[in-house]
C-alpha positions in Angstrom: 32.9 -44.3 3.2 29.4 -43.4 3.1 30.0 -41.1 6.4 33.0 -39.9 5.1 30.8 -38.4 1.9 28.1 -37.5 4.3 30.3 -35.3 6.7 31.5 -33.5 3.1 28.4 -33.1 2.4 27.5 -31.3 5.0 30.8 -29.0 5.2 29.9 -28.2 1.3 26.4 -27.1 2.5 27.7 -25.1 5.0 29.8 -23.0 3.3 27.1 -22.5 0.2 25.0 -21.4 3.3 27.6 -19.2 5.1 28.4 -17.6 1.2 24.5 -16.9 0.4 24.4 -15.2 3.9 27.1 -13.2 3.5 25.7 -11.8 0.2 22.9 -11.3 1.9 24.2 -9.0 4.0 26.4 -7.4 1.6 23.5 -7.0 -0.5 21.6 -4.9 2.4 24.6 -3.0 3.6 25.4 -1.9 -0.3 24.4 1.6 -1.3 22.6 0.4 -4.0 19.4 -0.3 -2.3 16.4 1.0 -3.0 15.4 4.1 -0.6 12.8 4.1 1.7 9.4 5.7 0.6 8.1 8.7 2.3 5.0 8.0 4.6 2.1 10.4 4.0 -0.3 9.0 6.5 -0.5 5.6 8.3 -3.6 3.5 10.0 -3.2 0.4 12.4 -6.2 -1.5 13.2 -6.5 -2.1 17.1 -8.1 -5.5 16.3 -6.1 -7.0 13.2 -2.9 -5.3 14.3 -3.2 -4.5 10.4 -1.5 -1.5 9.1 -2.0 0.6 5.9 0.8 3.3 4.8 -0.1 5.9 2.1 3.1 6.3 0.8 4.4 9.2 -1.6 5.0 8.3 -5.6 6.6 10.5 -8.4 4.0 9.0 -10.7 1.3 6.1 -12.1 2.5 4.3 -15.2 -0.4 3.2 -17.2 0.4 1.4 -20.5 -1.8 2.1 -23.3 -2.6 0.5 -26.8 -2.5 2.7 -29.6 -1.9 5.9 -27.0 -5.3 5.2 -25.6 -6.5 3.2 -22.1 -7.7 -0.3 -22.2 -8.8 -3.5 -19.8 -6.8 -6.7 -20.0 -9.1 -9.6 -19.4 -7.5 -13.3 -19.4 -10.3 -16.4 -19.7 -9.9 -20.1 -20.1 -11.3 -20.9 -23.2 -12.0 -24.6 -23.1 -13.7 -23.6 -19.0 -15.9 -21.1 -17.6 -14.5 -21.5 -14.4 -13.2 -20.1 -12.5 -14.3 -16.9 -14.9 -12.7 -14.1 -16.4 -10.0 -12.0 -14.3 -9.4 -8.4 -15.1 -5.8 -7.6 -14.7 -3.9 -4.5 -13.8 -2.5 -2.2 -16.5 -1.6 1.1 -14.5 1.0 0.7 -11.5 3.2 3.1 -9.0 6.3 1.4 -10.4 7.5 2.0 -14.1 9.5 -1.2 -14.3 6.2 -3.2 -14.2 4.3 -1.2 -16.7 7.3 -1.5 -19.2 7.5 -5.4 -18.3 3.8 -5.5 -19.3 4.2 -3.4 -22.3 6.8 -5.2 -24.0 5.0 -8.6 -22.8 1.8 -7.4 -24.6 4.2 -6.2 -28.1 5.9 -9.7 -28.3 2.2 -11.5 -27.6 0.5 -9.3 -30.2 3.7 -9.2 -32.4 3.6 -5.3 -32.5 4.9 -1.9 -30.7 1.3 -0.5 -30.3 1.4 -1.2 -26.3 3.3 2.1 -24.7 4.0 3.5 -20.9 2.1 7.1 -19.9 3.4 8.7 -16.5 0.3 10.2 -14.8 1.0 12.9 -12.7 -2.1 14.9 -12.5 -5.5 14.2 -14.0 -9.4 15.5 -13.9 -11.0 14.7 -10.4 -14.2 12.9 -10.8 -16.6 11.5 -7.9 -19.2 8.4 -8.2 -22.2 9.3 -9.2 
């Protein structure tokens, strides 16, 4: 009996395996997928066998609070450690601004956190 279960068992994970592969594939084979991004200029490290791509993007989304820039810091406050971290507000991809935006408007109970597209801005260098 117990082999009996066991060898259904293993037929059931089978096919749950053969079904997740197969939308797998139809997934990647689908026309809805995402489009490869153009690749402006590309750098492999000899050593690390590490490669950077500086890939084109329509845009930066930024959110903003009340239209204007601003940090997001996140801190324990019962610890100092392991300190503060700073985390991002702009990104290359509007669906993570907007995630962040309306995470910020349900946290704060208000609509005062909004996306900006930047497509141009004022060039500065370090002083």
């Amino acid at each position: 009996m117990v082999a009996r279960i066991s060898i259904e068992l293993d037929e059931i994970e089978d096919e749950i395996l053969e079904n997740m592969l197969n939308n797998v594939y139809i997934e990647e084979s689908s026309d809805l997928s995402r489009p490869k991004p153009n690749i402006i200029l590309e750098h492999t490290d000899n050593t690390t066998y590490k490669c950077e791509q500086i890939l084109e993007a329509e845009a930066i989304w930024a959110v903003f609070y009340m239209n204007k820039p601003f940090n997001l810091k996140s801190s324990n406050m019962l610890t100092n450690y392991p300190g503060p971290k700073y985390k991002k507000v702009s990104f290359s991809n509007p669906g993570h601004a907007h995630n962040l935006a309306n995470k910020l408007n349900e946290m704060f109970e208000c609509n005062d956190f909004n996306v900006h597209k930047l497509t141009e801005g004022e060039i500065v260098h370090e002083e």
